[in-house]
C-alpha positions in Angstrom: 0.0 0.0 0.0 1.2 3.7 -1.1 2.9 4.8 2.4 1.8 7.9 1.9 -1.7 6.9 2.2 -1.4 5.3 5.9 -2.5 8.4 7.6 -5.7 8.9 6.1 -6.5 5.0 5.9 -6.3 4.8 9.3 -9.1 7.4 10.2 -12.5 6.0 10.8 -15.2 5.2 7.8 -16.7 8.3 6.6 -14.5 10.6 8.6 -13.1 13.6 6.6 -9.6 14.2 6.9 -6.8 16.4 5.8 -4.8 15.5 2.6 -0.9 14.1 2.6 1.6 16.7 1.5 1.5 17.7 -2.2 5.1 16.8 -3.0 4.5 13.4 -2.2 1.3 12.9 -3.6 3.4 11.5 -7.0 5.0 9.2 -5.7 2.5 7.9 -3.2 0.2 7.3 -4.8 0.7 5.2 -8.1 -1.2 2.6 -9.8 -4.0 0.5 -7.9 -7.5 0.5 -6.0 -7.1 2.3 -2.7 -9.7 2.0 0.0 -10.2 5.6 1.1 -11.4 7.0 3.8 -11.3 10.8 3.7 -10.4 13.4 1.3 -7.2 12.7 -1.7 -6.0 14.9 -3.8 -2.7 14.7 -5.9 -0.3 16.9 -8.4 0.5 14.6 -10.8 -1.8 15.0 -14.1 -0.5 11.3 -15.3 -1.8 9.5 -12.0 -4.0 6.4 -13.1 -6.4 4.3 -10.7 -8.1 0.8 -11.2 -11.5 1.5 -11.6 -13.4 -1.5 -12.5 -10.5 -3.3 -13.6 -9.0 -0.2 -15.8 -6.6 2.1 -15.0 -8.5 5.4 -15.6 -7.1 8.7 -15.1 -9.9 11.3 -13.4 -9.8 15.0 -12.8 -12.4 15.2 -10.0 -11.7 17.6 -7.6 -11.2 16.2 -4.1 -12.9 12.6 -3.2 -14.6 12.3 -0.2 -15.6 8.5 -0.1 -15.6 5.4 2.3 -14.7 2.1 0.6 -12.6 2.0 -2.2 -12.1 4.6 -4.2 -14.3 5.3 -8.0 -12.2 8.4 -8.4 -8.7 9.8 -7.9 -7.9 13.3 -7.7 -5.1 14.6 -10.2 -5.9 18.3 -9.6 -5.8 19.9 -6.2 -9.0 21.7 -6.3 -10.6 22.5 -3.2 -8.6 21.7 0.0 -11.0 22.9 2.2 -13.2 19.5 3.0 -11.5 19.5 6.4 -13.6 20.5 9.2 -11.1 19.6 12.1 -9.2 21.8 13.6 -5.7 21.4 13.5 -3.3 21.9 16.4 -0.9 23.9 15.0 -2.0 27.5 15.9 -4.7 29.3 15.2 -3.8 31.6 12.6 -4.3 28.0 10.7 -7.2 27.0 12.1 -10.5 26.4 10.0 -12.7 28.2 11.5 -10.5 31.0 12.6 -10.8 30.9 16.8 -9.3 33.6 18.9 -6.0 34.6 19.4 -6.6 35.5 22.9 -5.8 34.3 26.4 -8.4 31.5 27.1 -9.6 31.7 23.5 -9.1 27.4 23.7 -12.5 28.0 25.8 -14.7 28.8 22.6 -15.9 26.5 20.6 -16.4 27.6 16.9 -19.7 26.5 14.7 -18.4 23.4 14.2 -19.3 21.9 17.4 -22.5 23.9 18.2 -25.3 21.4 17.6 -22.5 18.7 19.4 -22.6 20.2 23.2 -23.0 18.2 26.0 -25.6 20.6 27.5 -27.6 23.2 25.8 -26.1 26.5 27.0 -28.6 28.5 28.7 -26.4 31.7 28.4 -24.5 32.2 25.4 -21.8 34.6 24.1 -21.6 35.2 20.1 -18.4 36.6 19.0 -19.1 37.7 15.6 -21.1 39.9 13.3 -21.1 38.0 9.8 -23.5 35.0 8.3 -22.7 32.3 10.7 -22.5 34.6 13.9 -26.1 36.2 13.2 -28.0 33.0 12.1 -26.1 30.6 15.7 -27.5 34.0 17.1 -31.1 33.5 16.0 -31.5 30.0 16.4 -30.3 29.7 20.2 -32.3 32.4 20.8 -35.4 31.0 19.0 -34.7 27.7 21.6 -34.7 29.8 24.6 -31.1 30.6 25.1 -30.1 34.1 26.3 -27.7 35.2 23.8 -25.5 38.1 23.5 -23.8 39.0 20.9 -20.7 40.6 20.9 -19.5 42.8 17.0 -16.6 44.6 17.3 -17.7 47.0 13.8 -20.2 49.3 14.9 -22.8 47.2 12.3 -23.7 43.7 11.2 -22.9 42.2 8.2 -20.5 43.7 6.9 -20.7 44.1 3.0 -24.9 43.7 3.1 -27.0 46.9 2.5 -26.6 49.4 5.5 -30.6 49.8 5.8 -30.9 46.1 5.7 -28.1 45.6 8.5 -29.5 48.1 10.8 -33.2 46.9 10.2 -32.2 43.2 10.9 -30.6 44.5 14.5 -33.6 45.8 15.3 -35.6 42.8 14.5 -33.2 40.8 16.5 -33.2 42.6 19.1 -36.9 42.7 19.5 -36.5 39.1 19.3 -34.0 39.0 22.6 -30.7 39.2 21.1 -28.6 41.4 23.0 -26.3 43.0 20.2 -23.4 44.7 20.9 -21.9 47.0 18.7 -18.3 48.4 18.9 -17.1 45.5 21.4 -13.7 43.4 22.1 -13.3 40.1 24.0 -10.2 40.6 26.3 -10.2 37.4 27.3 -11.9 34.2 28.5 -11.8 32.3 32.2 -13.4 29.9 33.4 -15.7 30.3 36.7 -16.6 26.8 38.4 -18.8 25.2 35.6 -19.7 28.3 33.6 -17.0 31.2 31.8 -16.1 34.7 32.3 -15.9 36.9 29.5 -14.0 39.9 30.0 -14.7 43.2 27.6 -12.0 46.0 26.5 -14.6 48.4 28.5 -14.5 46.7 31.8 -17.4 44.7 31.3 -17.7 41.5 32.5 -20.5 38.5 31.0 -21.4 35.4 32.3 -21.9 32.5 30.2 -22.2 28.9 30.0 -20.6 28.8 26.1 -18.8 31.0 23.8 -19.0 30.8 20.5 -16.1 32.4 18.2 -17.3 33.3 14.7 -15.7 35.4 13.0 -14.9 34.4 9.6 -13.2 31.4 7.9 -9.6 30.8 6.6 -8.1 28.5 4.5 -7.6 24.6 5.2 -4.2 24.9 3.3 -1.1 25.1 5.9 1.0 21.7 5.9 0.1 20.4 2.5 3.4 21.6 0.9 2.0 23.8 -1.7 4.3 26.7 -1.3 7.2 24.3 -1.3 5.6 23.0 -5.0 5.2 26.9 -6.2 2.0 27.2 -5.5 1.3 31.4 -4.3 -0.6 32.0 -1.6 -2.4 34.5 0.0 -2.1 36.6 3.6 -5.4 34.6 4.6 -4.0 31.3 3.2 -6.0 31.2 0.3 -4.8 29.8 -2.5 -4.3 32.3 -6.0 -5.8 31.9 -8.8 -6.3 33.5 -12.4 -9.7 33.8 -14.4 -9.0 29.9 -14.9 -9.1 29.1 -12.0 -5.1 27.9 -12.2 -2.6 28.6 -9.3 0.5 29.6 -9.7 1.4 26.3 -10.8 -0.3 25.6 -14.3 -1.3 22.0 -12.9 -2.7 22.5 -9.8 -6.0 24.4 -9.7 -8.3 25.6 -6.6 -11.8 26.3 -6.6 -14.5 27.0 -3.9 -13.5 29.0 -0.6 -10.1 28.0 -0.3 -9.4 31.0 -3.0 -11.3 33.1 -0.5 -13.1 34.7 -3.4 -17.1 34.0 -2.4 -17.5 31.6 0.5 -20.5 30.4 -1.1 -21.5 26.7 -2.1 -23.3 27.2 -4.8 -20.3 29.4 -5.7 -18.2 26.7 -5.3 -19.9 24.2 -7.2 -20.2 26.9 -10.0 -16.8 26.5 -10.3 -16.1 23.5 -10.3 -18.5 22.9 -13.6 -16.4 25.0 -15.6 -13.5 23.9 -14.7 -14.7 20.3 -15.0 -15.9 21.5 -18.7 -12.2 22.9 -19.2 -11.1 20.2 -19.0 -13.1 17.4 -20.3 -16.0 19.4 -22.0 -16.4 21.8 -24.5 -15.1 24.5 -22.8 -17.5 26.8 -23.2 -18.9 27.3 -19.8 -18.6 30.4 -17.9 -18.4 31.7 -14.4 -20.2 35.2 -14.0 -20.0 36.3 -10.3 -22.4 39.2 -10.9 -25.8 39.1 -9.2 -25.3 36.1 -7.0 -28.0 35.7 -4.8 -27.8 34.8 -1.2 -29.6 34.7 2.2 -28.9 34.8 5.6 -31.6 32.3 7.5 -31.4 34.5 10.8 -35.2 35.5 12.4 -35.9 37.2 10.4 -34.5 35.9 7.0 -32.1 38.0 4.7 -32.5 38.0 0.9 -30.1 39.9 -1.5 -28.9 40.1 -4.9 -27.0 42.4 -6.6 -25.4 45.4 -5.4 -26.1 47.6 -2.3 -26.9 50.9 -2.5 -23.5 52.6 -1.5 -21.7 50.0 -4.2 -24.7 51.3 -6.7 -23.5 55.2 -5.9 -19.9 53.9 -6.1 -20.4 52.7 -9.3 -23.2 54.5 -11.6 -23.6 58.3 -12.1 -27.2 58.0 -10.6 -29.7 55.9 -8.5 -33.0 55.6 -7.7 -34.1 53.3 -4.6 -36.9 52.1 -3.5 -38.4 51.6 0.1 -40.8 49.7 1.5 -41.3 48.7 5.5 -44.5 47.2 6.9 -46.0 44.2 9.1 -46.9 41.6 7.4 -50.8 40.9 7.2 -50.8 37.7 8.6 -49.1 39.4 11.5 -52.4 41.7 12.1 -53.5 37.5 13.7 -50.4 36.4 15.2 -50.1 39.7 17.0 -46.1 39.4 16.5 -44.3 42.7 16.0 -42.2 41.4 13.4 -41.7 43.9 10.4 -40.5 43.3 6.6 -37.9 45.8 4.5 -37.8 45.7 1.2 -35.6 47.9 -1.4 -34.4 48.2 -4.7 -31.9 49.9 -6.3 -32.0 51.4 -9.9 -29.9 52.4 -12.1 -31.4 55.8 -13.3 -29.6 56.2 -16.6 -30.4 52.7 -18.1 -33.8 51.7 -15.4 -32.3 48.3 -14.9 -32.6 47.1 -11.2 -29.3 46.4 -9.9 -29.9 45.4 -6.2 -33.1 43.8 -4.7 -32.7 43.0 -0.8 -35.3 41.9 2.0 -35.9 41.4 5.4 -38.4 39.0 6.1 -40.0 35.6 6.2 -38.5 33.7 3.5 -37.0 35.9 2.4 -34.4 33.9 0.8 -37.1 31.9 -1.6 -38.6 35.6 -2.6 -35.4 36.7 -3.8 -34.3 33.5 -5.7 -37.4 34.0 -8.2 -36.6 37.7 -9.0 -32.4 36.9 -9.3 -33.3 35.2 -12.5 -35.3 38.7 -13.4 -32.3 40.3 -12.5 -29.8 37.9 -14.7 -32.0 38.5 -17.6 -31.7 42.1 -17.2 -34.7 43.4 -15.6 -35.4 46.9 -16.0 -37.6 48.6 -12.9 -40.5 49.3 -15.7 -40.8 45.1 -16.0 -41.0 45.2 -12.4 -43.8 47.9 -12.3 -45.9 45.7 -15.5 -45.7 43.2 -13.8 -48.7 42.1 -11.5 -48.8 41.1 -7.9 -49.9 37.5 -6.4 -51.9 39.2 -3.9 -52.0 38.8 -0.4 -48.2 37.8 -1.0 -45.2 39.6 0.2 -43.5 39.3 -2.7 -45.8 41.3 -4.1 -44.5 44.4 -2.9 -41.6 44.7 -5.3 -44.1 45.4 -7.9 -45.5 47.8 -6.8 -43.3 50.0 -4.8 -43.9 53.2 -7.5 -42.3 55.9 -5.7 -38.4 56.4 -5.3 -37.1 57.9 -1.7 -35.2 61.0 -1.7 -31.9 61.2 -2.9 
């Protein structure tokens, strides 16, 4: 058996592990059926395995299998399957955790739905996707839940009225959101943890939960020491082809740190499974890409916000709307919707739709294809309304706010 393989055979069925070391990936791994458990990838473009009896060479991405092995990886793709974290530091760490004394004491997403005891007080460090939505839901099952941003807004890179509205919904929900705030450190106190703040502040809670963005799975694979360039966050570099700085070995998905979004991901991986057995002709177009964020309320958005609109275009018109929704008027809930559009004034196309809402996220997948095809606001206004809907309010907001 390939030694370099002995590492990853010996981790339990199904479990996803880390891959061996590029520059030995050649060697390693040579000609025959290897029962796999994990994730392989290799460098070497003239790699065959034995797959029903023929040695077949395959450019699939990374192969996460238990059993033996249908595909072998020739092309590092995605090095990212890993979800352990490693024990080298945390500037390598995947999720990133913090680099503060008794940081060890959080746990990051990855073990949130895996405590031993549900945490009846919980600290969120964090004001991104994952932060806001671990937010929600623990508060949703009754924990309290403070949440602790050190940028004086959520979500950073989301439409500023739809940040601030979603703050307020959350809050009104019990989420205790603070803005402008830094974890000092962590301690713990008999069974539960202290949580010191820069300000003096001290909180109380029985789990704290670090998330504050993602970096890439890449340290100790020996890619630099093949040529391969990477970034200040780990990420691996890539051109419009999705090849690294060495012409063999190409990366998709978030391990290029571009969108950290599966769909994104898997996007990418179609062209450049087309590259290079296909025709070709497929193409990656990250304009418009839709996306939610399934807090309580939900986020939907596609397109751009309005300061990248004004950044970008002479002029723009937006649109406003902010009410309760009818079925509310029964349920007595306080809960409010927001929804806005952005237009480009010179050519009438809508360039960014967001929400605030329920479901919002299936609302906003319907009119991303609008918004692909090129959607001009005076489709939008033709077009009727499924009434009573929600949805139906982006069809008939007629009136643009003050610019």
């Amino acid at each position: 058996m390939p030694s370099g393989f002995t590492a990853l055979l010996a981790q339990p069925a199904g479990e996803v592990v880390g891959a061996v070391s590029a520059t030995a990936l050649a060697a390693d791994l040579g000609n025959a059926t290897l029962p796999l458990r994990g994730t392989i990838v290799a460098a070497d473009a003239t790699t065959t395995v034995s797959v029903a009896g023929q040695q077949v060479p395959l450019g699939v991405a990374a192969t996460q299998c238990t059993g033996t092995a249908t595909h072998a990886a020739f092309w590092i793709l995605n090095l990212t399957a890993s979800f352990q974290k490693r024990q080298d530091g945390p500037h390598h760490q995947y999720p990133a955790m913090p680099e503060v004394p008794g940081g060890e004491l959080a746990v990051s997403s990855n073990e949130m739905f895996d405590l031993p005891d549900f945490p009846r007080r919980l600290v969120v460090v964090g004001g991104g996707y994952i932060a806001c939505e671990m937010a929600s839901i623990f508060r949703g099952l009754g924990a309290e839940v403070t949440q602790l941003v050190r940028a004086s807004r959520l979500l950073r890179g989301f439409d500023d009225d739809i940040a601030a509205f979603l703050a307020v919904e959350m809050g009104k929900k019990g989420v205790d959101i603070r803005l402008g705030m830094h974890l000092q450190h962590v301690e713990p106190d008999g069974t539960r943890l202290r949580v010191a703040l820069h300000d003096g502040q001290v909180l109380t809670a029985d789990t704290v939960l670090y998330a504050t963005g993602r970096v890439a799975n890449t340290h100790g694979l020996g890619l630099e020491e093949v040529g391969v360039t990477l970034g200040p966050r780990g990420q691996i570099v890539v051109d419009d082809g999705y090849h690294s700085s060495v012409p063999s070995i190409l990366a998709v998905g978030d391990v290029t740190d571009r969108m950290q979004l599966t769909p994104v991901a898997l996007a990418e991986a179609m062209v450049v499974v087309d590259r290079l057995f296909g025709k070709g002709q497929r193409q990656m177009d990250y304009e418009f890409i839709p996306t939610a964020v399934f807090t309580h309320p939900n986020i939907g958005t596609v397109g751009w916000t309005q300061r990248e609109a004004r950044e970008r275009l002479p002029a723009v018109r937006t649109y406003q709307s902010e009410f309760r929704s009818l079925k509310h008027t029964l349920s007595g809930s306080s809960e409010r919707t927001l929804m806005k559009l952005v237009v480009d004034d010179a050519s009438d196309r809508v360039v960014g739709l967001h929400m605030v809402g329920a479901e919002a996220g299936e609302t906003v997948q319907g009119f991303a294809v609008a918004m692909k095809a090129g959607a001009t606001k005076a489709h939008f206004d033709a077009t009727l309304g499924i009434h009573p809907t929600v949805a139906e309010e982006f069809v008939t907001m007629r009136e643009p706010q003050k610019r």
